[in-house]
Backbone as JSON, one array per atom type, in Angstrom:
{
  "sequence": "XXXXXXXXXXXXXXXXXXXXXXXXXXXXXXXXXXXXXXXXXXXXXXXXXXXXXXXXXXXXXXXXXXXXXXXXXXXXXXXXXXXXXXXXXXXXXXXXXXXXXXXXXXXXXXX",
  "N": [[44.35, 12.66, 28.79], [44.78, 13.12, 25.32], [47.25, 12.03, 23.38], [49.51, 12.04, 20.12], [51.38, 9.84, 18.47], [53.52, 9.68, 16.08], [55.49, 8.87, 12.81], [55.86, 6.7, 13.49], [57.91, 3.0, 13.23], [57.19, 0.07, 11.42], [57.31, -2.13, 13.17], [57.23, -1.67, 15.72], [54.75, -2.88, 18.67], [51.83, -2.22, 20.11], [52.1, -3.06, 22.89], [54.91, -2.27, 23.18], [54.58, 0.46, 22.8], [53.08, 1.33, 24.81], [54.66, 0.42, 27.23], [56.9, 2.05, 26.64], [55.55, 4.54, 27.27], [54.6, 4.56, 29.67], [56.47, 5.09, 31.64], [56.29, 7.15, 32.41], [54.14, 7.89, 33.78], [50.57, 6.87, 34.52], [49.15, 4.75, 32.09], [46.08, 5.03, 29.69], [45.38, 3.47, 27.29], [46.37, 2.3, 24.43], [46.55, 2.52, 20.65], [47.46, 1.98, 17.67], [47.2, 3.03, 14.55], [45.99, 0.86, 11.98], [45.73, 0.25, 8.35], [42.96, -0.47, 6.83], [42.5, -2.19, 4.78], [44.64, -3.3, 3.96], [45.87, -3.79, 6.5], [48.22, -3.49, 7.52], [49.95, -1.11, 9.65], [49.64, 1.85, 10.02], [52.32, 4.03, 11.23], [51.27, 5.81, 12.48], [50.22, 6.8, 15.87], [47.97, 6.62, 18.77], [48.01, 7.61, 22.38], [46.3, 6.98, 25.28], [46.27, 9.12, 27.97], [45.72, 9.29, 31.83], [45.98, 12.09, 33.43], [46.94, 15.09, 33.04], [49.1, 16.21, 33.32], [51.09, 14.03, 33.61], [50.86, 12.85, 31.54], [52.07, 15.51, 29.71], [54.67, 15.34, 30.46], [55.34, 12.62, 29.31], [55.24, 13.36, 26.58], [57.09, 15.68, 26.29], [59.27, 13.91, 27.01], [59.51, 11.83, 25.72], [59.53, 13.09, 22.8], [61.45, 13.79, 19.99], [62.73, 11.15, 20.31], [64.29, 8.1, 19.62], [62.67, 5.23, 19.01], [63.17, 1.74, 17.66], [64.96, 2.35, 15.96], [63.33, 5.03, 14.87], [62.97, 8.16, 14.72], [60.74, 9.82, 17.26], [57.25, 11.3, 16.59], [56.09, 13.27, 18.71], [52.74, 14.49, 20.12], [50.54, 16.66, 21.69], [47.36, 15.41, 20.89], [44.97, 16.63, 18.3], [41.67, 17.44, 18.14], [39.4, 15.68, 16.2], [37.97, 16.6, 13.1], [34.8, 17.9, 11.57], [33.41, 15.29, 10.44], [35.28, 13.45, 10.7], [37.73, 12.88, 8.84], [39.39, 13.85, 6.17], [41.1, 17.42, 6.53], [40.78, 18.27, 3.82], [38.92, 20.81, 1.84], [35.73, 19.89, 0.73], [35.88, 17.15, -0.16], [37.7, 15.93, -1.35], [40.53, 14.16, -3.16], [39.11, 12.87, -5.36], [39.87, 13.22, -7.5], [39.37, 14.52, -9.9], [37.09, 16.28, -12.13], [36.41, 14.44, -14.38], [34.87, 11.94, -16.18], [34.41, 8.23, -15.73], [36.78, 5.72, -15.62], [38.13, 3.93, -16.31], [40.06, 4.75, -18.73], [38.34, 5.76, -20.62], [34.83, 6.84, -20.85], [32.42, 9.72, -21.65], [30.95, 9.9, -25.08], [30.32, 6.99, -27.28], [31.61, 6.9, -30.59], [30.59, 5.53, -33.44], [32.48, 4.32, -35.61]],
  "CA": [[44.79, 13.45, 27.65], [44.67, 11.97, 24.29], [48.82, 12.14, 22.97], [49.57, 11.74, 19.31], [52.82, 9.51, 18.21], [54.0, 9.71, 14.72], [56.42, 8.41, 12.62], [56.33, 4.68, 14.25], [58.01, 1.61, 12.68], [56.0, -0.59, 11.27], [57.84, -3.04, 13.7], [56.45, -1.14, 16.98], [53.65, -3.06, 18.8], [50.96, -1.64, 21.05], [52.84, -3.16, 23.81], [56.23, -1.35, 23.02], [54.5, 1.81, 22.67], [53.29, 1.58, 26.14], [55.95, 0.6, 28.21], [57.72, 3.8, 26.55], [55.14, 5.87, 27.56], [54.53, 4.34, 31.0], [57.8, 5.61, 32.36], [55.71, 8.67, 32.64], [52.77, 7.88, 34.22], [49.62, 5.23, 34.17], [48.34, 4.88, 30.29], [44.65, 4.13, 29.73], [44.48, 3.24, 25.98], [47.27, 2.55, 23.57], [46.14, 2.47, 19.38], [48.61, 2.21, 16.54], [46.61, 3.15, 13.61], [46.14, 0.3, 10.95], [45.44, 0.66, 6.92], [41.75, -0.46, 6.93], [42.58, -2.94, 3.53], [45.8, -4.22, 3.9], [45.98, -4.41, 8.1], [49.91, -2.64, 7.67], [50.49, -0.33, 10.3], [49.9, 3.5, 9.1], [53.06, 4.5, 11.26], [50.99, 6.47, 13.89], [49.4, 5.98, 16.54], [47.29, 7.61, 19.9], [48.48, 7.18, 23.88], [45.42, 8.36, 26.19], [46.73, 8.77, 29.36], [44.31, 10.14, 32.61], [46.43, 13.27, 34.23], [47.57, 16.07, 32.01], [50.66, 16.58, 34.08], [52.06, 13.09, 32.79], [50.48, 13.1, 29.53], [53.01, 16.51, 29.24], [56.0, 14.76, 30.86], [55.48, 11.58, 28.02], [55.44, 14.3, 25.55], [58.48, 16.43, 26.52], [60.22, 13.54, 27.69], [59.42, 11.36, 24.3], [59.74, 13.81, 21.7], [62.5, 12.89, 19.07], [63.2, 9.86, 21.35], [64.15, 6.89, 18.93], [62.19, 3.82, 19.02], [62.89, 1.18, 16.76], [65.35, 2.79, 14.69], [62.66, 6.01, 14.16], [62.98, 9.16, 15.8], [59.38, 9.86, 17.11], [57.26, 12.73, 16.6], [55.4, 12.97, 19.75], [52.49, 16.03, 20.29], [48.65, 16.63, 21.93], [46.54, 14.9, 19.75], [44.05, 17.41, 18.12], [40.43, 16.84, 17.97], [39.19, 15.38, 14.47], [37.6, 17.82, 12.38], [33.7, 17.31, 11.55], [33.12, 14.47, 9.24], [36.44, 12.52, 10.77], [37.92, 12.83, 7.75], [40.85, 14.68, 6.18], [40.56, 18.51, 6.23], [40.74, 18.6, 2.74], [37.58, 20.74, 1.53], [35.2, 19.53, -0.5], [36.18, 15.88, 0.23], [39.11, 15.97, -2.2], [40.87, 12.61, -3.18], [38.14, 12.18, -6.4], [40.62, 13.06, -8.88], [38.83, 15.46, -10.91], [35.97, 16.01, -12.71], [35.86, 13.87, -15.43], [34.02, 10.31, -15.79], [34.7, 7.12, -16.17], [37.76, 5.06, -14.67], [39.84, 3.59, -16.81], [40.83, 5.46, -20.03], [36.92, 5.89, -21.01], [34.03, 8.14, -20.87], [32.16, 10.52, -23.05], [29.99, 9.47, -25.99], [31.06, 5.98, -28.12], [31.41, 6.68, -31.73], [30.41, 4.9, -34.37], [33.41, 4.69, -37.26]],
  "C": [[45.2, 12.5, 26.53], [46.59, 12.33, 23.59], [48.78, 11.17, 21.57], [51.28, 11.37, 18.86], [52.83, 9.51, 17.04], [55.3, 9.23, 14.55], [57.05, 7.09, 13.11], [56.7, 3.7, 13.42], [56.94, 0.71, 12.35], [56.17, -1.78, 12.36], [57.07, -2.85, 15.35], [55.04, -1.83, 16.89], [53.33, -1.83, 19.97], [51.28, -1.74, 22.68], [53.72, -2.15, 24.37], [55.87, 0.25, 23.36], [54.44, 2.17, 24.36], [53.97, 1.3, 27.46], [56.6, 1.63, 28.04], [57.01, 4.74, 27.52], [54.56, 5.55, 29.35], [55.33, 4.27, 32.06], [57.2, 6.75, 33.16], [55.05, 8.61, 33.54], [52.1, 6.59, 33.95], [48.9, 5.8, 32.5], [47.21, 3.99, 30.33], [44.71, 3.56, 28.62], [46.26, 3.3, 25.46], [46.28, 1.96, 21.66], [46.94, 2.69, 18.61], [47.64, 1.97, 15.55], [47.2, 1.94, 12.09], [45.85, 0.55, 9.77], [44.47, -0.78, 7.1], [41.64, -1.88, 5.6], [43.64, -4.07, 4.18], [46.15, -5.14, 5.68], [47.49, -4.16, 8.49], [49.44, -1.51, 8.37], [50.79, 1.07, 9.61], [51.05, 4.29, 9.41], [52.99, 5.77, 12.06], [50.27, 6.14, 14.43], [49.01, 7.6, 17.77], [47.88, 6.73, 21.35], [47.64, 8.05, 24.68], [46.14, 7.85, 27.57], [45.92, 9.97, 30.51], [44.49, 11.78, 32.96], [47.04, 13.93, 33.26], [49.14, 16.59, 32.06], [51.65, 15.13, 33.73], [51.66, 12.95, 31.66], [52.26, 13.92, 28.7], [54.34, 15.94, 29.06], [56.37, 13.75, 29.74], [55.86, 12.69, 26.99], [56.6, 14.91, 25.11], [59.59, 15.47, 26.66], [60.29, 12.23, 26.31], [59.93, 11.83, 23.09], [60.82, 13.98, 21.2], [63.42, 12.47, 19.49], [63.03, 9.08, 19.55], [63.57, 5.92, 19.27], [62.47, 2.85, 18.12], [63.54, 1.78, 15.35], [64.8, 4.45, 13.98], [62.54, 7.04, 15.23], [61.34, 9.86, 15.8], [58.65, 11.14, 17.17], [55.37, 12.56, 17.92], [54.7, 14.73, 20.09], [51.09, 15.69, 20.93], [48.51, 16.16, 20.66], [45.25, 16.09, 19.7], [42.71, 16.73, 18.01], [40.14, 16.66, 16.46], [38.42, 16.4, 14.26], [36.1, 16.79, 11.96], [33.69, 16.33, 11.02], [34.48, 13.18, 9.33], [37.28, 12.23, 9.88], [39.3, 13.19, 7.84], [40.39, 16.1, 6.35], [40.54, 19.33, 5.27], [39.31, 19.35, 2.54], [37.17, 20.14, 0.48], [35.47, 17.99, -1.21], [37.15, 15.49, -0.11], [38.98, 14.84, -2.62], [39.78, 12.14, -4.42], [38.96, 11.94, -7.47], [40.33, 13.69, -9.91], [37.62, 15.6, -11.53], [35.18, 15.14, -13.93], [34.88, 12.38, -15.27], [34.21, 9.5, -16.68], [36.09, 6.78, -15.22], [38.67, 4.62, -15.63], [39.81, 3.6, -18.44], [39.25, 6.14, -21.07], [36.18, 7.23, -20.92], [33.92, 8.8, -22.14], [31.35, 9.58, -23.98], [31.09, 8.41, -27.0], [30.84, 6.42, -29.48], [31.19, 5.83, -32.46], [31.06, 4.75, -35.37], [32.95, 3.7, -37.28]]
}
């Protein structure tokens, strides 16, 4: 069962996470989601673990547990939505319709 942690320190390693959650049960997979640019820590992360019956127990027995100063928000992890994305429609995040980037666009006059 795939288990979604939120709200993690940026200080929390991949380690940390799973010794927490291996109180519970055996954990196959630990992932603390990085920012893809910078390589900073997005502040959640995934815990797959094999049996659904400790998956639950991490869950119930986690859930706004402090780690690190941050009280954690511990739930099933949902399945991503088509396109892995956000579930913004319509891809969002463009910013509007206009064109150009920075202060521009439209036809140059001639004075």
């Amino acid at each position: 069962m795939n288990i979604y942690v939120g709200n993690l320190a940026r200080e929390v390693t991949e380690a940390e996470l799973r010794e927490a959650f291996e109180a519970f049960g055996e954990v196959t997979s630990v992932n603390i989601i990085k920012d893809k640019y910078s390589g900073q820590p997005r502040g959640f992360g995934f815990v797959e673990m094999p049996t659904k019956a400790e998956a639950q127990a991490a869950i119930d027995g986690l859930k706004g547990k402090t780690l690190e100063e941050r009280t954690l928000d511990v739930s099933e992890a949902r399945p991503r939505t088509e396109g892995g994305r956000s579930s913004r429609p319509y891809g969002g995040g463009s910013g509007g319709g206009r064109s150009g980037g920075f202060g521009g666009g439209g036809k140059r006059r001639g004075y």
